[in-house]
VEXMAR-810053 format. One line per 8 residues: number of its first residue (from 1); their letters; for each residue x, y, z of C-alpha. Coordinates in pm, whole numbers, m for minus. Layout:
NUM> A> X/Y/Z | ...
//
This chain:
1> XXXXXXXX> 0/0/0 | 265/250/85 | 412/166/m275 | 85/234/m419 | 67/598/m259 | 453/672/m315 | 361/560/m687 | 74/758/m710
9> XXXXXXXX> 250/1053/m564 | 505/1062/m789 | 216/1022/m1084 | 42/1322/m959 | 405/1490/m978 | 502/1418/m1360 | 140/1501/m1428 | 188/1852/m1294
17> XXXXXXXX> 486/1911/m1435 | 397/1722/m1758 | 148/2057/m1837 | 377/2318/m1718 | 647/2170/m1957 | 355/2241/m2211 | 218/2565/m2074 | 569/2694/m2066
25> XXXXXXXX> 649/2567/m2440 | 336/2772/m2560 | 377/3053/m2364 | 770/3069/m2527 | 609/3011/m2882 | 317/3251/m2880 | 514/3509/m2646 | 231/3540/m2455
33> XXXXXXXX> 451/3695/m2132 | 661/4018/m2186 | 1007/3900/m2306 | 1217/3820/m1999 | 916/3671/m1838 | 899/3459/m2144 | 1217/3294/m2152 | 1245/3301/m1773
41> XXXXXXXX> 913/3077/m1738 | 1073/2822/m1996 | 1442/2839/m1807 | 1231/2804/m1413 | 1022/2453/m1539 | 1306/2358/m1720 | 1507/2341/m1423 | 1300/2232/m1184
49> XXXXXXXX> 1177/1901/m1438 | 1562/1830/m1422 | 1617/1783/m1084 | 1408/1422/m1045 | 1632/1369/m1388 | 1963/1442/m1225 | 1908/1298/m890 | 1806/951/m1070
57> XXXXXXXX> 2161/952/m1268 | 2329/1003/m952 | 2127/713/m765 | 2239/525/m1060 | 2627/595/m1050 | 2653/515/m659 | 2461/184/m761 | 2710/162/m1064
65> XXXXXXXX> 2420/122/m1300 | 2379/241/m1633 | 2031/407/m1661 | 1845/601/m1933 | 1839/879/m1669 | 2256/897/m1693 | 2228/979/m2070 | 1974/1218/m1992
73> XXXXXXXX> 2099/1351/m1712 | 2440/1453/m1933 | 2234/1563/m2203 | 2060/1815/m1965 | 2362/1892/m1799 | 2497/2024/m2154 | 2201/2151/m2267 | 2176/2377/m1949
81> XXXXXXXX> 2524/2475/m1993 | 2469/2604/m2341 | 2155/2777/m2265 | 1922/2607/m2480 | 1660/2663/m2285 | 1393/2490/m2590 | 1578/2161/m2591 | 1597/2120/m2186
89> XXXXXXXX> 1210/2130/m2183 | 1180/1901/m2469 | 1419/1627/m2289 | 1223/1696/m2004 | 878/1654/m2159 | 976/1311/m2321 | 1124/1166/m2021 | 792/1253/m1793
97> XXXXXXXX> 544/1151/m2065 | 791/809/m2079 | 742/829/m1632 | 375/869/m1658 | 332/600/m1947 | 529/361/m1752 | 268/442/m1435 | 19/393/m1704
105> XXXXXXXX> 111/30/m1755 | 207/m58/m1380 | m145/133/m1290 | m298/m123/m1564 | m125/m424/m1464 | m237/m334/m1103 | m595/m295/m1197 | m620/m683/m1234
113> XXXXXXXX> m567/m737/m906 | m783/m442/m754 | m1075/m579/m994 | m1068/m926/m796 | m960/m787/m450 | m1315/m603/m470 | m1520/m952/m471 | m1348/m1012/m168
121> XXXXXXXX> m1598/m971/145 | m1498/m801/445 | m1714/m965/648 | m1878/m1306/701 | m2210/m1508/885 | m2095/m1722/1148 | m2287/m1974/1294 | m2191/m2084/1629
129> XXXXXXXX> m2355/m2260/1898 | m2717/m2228/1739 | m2631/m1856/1703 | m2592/m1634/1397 | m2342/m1277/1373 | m2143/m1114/1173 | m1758/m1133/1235 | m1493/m1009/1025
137> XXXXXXXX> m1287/m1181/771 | m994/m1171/1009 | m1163/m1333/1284 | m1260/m1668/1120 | m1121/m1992/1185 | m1075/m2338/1003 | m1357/m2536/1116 | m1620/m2272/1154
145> XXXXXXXX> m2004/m2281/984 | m1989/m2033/759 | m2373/m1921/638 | m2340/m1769/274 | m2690/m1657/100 | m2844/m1533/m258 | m2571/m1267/m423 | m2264/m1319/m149
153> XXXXXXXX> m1911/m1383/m206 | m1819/m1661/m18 | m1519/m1539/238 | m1338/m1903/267 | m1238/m2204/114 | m1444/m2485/203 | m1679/m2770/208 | m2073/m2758/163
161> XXXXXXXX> m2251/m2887/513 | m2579/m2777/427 | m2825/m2657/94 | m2700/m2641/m232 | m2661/m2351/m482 | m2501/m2163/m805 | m2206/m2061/m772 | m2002/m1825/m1013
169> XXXXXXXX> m1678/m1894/m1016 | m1580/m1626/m1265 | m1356/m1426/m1086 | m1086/m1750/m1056 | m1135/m1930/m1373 | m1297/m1672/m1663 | m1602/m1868/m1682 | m1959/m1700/m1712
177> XXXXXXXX> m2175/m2009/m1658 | m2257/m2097/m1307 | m2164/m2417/m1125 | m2423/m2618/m927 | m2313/m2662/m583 | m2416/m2944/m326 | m2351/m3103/m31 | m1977/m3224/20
185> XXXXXXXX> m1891/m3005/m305 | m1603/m2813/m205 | m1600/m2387/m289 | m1400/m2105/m326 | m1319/m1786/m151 | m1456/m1459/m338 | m1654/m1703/m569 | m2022/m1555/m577
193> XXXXXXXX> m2342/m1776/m469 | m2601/m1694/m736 | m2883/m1889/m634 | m2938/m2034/m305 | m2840/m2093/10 | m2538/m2258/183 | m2358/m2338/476 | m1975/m2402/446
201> XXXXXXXX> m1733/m2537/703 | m1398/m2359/659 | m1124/m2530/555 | m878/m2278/414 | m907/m1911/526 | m692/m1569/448 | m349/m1641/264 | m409/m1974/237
209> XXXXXXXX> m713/m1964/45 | m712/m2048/m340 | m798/m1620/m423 | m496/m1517/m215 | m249/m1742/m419 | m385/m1615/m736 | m334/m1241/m635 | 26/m1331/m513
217> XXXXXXXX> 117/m1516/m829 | m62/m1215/m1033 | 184/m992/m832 | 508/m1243/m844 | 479/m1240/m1262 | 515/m921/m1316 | 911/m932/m1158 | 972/m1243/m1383
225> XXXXXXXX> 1166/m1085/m1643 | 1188/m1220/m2029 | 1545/m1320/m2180 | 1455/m1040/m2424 | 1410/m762/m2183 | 1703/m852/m2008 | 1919/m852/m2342 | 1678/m516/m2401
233> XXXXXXXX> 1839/m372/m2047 | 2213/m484/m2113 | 2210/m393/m2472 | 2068/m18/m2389 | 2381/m14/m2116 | 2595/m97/m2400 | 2374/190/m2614 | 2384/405/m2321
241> XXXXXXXX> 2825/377/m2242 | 2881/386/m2631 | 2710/690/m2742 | 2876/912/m2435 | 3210/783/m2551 | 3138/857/m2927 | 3001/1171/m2818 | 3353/1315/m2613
249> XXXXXXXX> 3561/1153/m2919 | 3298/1407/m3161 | 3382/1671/m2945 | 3761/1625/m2914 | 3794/1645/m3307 | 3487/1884/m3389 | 3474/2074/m3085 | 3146/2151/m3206
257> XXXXXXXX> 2906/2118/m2875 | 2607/2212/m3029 | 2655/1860/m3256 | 2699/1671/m2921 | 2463/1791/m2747 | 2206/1690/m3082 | 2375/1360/m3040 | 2297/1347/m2731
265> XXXXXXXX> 1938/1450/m2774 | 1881/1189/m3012 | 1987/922/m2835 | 1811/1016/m2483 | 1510/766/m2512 | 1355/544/m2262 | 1053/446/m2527 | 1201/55/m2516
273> XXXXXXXX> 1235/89/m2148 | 874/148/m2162 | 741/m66/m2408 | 890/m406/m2386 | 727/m437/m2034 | 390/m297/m2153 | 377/m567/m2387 | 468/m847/m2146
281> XXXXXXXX> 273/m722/m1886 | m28/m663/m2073 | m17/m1035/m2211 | 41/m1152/m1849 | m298/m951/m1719 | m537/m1050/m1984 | m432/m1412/m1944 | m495/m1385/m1576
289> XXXXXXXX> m845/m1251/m1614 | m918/m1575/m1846 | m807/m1794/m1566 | m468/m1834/m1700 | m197/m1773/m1464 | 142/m1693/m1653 | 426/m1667/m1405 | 643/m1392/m1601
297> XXXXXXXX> 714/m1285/m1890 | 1013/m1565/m1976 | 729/m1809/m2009 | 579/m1604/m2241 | 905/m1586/m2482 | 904/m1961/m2392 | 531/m2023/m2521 | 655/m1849/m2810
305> XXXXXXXX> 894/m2088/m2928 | 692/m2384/m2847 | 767/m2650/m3067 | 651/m2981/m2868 | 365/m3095/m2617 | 364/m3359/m2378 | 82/m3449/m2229 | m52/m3663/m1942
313> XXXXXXXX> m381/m3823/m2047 | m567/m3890/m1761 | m757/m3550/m1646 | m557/m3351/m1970 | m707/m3500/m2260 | m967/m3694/m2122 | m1223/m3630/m1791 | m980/m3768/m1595
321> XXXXXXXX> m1350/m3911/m1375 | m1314/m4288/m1444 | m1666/m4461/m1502 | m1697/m4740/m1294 | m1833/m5047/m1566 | m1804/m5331/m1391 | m1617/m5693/m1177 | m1464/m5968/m1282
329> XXXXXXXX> m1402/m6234/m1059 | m1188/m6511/m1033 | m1059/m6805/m780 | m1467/m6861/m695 | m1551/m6509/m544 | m1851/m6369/m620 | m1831/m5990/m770 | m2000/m5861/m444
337> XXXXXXXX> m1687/m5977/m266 | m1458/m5817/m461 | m1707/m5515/m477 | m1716/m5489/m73 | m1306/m5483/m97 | m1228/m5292/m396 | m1481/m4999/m218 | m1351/m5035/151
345> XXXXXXXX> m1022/m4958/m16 | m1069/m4678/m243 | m1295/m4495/17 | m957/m4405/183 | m768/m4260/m138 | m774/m3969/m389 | m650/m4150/m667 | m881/m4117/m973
353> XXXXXXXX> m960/m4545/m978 | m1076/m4494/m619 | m1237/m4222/m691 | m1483/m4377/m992 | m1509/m4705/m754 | m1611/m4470/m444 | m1883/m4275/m653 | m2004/m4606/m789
361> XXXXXXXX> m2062/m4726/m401 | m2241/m4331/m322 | m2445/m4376/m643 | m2578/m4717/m545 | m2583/m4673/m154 | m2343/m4930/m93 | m2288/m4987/300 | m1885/m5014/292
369> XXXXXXXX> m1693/m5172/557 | m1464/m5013/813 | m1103/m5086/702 | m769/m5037/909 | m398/m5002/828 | m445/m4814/506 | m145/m4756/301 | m109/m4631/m56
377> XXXXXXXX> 194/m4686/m296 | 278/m4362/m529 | 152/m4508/m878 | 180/m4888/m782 | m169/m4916/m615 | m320/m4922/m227 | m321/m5181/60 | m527/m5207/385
385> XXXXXXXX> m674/m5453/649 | m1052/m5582/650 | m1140/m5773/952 | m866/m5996/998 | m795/m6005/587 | m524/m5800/434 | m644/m5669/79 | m465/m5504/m188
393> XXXXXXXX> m564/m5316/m507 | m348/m5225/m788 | m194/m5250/m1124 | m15/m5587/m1197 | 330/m5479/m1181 | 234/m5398/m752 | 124/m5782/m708 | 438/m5886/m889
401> XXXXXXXX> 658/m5677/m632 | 444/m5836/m359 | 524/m6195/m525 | 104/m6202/m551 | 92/m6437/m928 | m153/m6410/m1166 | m280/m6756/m1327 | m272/m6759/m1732
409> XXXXXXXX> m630/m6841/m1712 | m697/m6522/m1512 | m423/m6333/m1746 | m596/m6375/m2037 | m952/m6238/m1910 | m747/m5967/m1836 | m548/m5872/m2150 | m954/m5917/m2317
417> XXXXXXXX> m1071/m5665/m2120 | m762/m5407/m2130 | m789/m5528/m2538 | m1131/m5389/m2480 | m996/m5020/m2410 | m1098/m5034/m2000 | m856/m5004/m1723 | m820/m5308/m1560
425> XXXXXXXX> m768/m5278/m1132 | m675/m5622/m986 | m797/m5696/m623 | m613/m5931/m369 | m673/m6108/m60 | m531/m6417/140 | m221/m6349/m94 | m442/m6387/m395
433> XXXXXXXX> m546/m6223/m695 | m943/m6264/m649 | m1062/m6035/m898 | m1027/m5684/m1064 | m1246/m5414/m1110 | m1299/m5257/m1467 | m1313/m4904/m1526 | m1379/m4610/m1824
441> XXXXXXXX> m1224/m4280/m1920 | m1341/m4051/m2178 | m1190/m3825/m2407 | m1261/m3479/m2333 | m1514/m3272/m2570 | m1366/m3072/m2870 | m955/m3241/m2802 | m931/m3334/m3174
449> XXXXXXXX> m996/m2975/m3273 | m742/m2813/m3000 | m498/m3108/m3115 | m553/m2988/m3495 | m500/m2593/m3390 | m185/m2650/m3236 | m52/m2836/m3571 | m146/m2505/m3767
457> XXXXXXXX> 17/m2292/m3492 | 353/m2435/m3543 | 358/m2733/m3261 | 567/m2987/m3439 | 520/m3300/m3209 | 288/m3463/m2946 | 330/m3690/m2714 | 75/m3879/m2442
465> XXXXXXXX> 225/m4030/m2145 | 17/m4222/m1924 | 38/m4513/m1673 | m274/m4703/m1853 | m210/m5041/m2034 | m101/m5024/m2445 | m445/m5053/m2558 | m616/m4771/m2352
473> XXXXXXXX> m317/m4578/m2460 | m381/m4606/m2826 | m749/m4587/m2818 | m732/m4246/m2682 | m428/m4153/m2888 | m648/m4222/m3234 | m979/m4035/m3056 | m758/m3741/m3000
481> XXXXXXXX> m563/m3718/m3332 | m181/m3772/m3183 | 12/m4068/m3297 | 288/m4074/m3029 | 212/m4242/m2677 | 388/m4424/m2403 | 208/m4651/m2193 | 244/m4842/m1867
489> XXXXXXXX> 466/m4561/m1716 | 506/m4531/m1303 | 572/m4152/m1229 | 924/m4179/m1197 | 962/m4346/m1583 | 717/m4043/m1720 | 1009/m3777/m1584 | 1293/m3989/m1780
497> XXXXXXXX> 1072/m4005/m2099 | 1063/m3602/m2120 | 1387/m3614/m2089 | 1426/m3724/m2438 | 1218/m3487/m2566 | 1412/m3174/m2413 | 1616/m2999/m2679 | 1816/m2645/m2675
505> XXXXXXXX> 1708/m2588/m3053 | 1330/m2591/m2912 | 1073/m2566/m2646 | 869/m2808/m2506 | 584/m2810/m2275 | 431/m3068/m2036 | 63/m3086/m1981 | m62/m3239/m1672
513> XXXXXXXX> m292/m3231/m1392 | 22/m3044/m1175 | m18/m3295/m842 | 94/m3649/m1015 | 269/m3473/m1304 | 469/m3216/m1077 | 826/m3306/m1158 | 720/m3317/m1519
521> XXXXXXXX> 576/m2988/m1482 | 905/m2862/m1310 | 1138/m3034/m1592 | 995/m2903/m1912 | 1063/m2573/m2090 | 708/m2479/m1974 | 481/m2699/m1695 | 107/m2619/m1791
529> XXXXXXXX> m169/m2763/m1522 | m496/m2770/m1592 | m780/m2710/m1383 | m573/m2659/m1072 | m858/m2404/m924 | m822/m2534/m519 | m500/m2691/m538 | m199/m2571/m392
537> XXXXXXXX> 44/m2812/m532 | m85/m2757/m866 | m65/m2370/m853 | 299/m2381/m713 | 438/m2645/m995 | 341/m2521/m1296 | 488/m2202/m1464 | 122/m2181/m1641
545> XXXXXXXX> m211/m2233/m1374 | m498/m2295/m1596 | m810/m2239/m1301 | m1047/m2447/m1584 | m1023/m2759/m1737 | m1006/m2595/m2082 | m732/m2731/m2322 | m891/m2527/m2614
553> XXXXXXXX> m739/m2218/m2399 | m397/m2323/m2525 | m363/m2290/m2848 | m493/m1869/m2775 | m212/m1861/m2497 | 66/m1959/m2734 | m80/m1730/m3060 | m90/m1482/m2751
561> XXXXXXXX> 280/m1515/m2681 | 367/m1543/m3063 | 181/m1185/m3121 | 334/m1010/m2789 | 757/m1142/m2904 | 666/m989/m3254 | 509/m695/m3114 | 849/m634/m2868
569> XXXXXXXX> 1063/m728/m3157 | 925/m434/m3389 | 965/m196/m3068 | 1327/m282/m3094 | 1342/m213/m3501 | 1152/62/m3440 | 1396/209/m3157 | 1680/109/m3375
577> XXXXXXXX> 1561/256/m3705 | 1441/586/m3517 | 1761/650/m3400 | 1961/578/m3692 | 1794/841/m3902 | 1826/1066/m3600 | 2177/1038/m3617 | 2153/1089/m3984
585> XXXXXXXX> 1990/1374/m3993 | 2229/1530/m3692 | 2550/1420/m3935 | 2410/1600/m4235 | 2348/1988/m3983 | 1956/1925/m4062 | 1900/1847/m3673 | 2023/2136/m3405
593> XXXXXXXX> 1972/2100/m3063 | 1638/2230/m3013 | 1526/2018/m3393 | 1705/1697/m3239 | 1448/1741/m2897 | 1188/1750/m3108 | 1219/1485/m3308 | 1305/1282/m3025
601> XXXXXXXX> 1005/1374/m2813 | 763/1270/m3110 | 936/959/m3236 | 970/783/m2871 | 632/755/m2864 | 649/559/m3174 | 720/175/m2986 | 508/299/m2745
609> XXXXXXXX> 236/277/m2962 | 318/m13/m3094 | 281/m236/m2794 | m97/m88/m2717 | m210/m246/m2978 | m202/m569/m2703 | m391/m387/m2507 | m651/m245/m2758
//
């Protein structure tokens, strides 16, 4: 906050002194003052806009930094020295419209953030004890009933005790369409109940909540500096050094200082300093209000020279919700056996089989039994004891680590199945394989058409990697439109497989969920998760958060990026061209002092310009 104000300050400042620099200029043109008056009003503001000038160079020599403000600072300094009075206010004009254009884009950039910190409530309906009140957000704690009714934010992350109703969730993941909420659903802070009424139990409250991180990443982006606007910063140090040197070797042979100090006047831009983060920045803020967090603006050069995808498949290209289809049993147990197991099991664990084989016990009001000693194993599968019977659930690879063996008879029943296109589970007890439970993923509306957008955007090669068997993996891989998979991978094998993929001629991205797939996401080029809205892990692995489950938002991101690194390249040619005909036209006498300002002031605004056409 006290940023914001010394920001704002300083605004108010260059604004001022923006329109005296222009009052001054046409009261010197018109002579509207009597003739001392005249010149002395253009020599007063001219002075006075140099001090913040000179005072910046200095802060920039005891730092040993090379600044825009050094060149300008000399180029006032000389310019003062030789009385031209016209030229001093032009340097001075450009440089504060450059200070207040910069404001402009921090002031914009900022403006994403103040838009969602205004959903956030400042207070919220406790319910305590059979009694209702209103507390403030400060005072809540995890565990407390939380009443939220008909056009509310909610103030807290949390789970849904009582009612049911429509939330929006625009403000986190871009989307319009209201979500129907109900009992056990989990919601988000500064989300907005549309219809109906609910009661939440806390779970996640102030920074912790899903809103905060989003702000704080917003916030942490915009310090994440491109390769480009680094080279940008060292190569205008270079510029910066050069053109003073060139400028006392002029002098030396010329002794002409009305030549240098045109030089000098030329060359005194901070346009690029200016626009290169305008453009990044802007990119960075309308991705974040479609739910697309982009952690700086070296992913975006990144995204830019994208030239390979790898994706997960489970919960990336398909739902990722497994459809529970059905039991097949072996060794004389009847499916209800291996039903009662398979459930008491995945009741305990978050993994996406459980998950479809819990739902399918909810759906049907299935009475599961109590199990004890739970245990899962990253990948492998889960174990646990019911009654006095140790079970186990898993892929086959697990049992064959545990020594559990799988009859030829029972092998082939399996192989049908998994020939089938289903995900085959296999259940154990009394060190036996007894059954396994069968389950369905789907492919995700509209893939093939994302898949086919990012061929005509330049992406050169795809790749699935999944831990499903060889024929799941190529059923999806021909519903989706990419010819490259690798199946049967454990977590571990998925990192070395990216590996091979990583190049220093090219990018590469990794598509995943961003819990499983988090040292995927932290190897590649660029870790995208998708639909990480509520999960922490997620949000701090990937270098792109995608709040929704949208893959179609891709494709825009990376013609996004493409647009923004061509927009900052013509800033530079722009810049570069500007100034060499500046130069030119100082070497052939056509440019003084005062023409040299002039030009300058009306050409920096040139790259400027450029980069708003992001924003327009």
């Amino acid at each position: 906050m006290k940023n914001n104000l010394k920001s704002k300050y300083f605004f108010n400042f260059d604004v001022i002194l923006f329109f005296a620099l222009v009052i001054s200029l046409i009261v010197y043109f018109f002579k509207l003052a009597p003739s001392p008056l005249n010149e002395g009003v253009l020599i007063g503001v001219g002075i006075v806009a140099t001090l913040p000038v000179v005072f910046s160079a200095i802060r920039a020599i005891i730092k040993r930094k090379v600044s825009i403000d050094l060149l300008a600072g000399v180029a006032l300094l000389v310019a003062l020295v030789e009385r031209e009075w016209f030229s001093v206010v032009f340097i001075n004009l450009m440089i504060t419209s450059a200070r207040i254009f910069a404001y402009f884009v921090e002031m914009r950039s900022r403006s994403a953030i103040e838009s969602l910190l205004k959903l956030k409530p400042q207070t919220a309906t406790l319910e305590k004890n059979n009694k209702i009140s209103q507390i403030p957000l400060e005072q809540i704690k995890i565990n407390d009933k939380i009443i939220v009714e008909l056009g509310e934010s909610i103030p807290v992350d949390g789970v849904i005790e009582k009612g049911e109703a429509l939330v929006n969730q625009a403000s986190l993941t871009g989307e319009s369409a209201p979500i129907f909420k109900k009992i056990g659903d989990k919601v988000l802070s500064s989300t907005v109940v549309s219809s109906g009424n609910i009661t939440i139990r806390a779970e996640k409250i102030g920074k912790d909540t899903a809103f905060e991180k989003i702000i704080e990443l917003v916030e942490k982006s915009q310090t994440n500096k491109a390769r480009i606007e680094n080279l940008g910063e060292k190569f205008t140090a270079y510029y910066i050094l050069i053109t003073v040197v060139v400028s006392i070797v002029i002098y030396f042979y010329s002794r002409d200082i009305n030549l240098v100090l045109a030089i000098l006047l030329v060359s005194c831009a901070d346009d690029i300093a200016v626009a290169v983060p305008m453009a990044l920045m802007t990119t960075i803020t309308h991705s974040a209000r479609d739910g697309a967090i982009i952690k700086g603006g070296n992913i975006i050069e990144s995204l830019a020279k994208l030239k390979v995808i790898v994706f997960d498949k489970t919960g990336t290209l398909t739902t990722g919700k497994l459809k529970f289809k059905g039991v097949l049993a072996f060794n004389g147990y009847e499916e209800k056996e291996i039903l009662d197991r398979a459930m008491s099991l995945s009741l305990s664990s978050h993994h996406p089989i459980a998950a479809a084989v819990a739902e399918y016990a909810r759906e049907k009001n299935i009475k599961v039994k109590e199990l004890k000693n739970f245990e899962e194993y990253l990948g492998k599968g889960m174990a646990g004891t019911l009654g006095s019977e140790k079970i186990f659930m898993g892929r086959a690879e697990f049992f064959n680590e545990l020594e559990i063996k799988i009859n030829s008879a029972d092998l082939e029943k399996i192989k049908e199945e998994e020939n089938n296109g289903y995900n085959v589970t296999l259940v154990a007890a009394a060190d036996r394989i007894i059954g396994a439970v069968l389950l369905e993923d789907t492919v995700r509306e509209g893939i093939k058409d994302t898949i086919l957008r990012l061929r005509k955007i330049g992406i050169k090669k795809m790749v699935i990697l999944t831990g499903d068997n060889e024929k799941v993996a190529e059923k999806i891989s021909k519903e989706v439109g990419i010819h490259q998979y690798h199946a049967n991978l454990l977590p571990e094998q998925k990192t070395e497989y990216l590996k091979k993929y990583l190049s220093k001629k090219y990018k590469v991205a990794m598509i995943g969920d961003g819990v499983n797939d988090a040292p995927c996401l932290a190897l590649a080029d660029v870790g995208i998760a998708m639909g990480v809205i509520g999960s922490d892990a997620a949000i701090d692995s990937a270098d792109i958060a995608m709040m929704k489950d949208n893959l179609a938002q891709i494709p825009e991101l990376v013609q996004l990026s493409k647009k923004t690194m061509a927009v900052i390249r013509q800033d530079f040619v722009i810049w570069g061209a500007v100034n060499l005909i500046g130069f030119v036209l100082v070497g052939m006498y056509i440019l003084k002092p005062g023409g040299a300002a002039a030009y300058n002031f009306f050409t920096d605004f040139l790259p400027i310009l450029n980069s708003l056409q992001l924003i327009i």
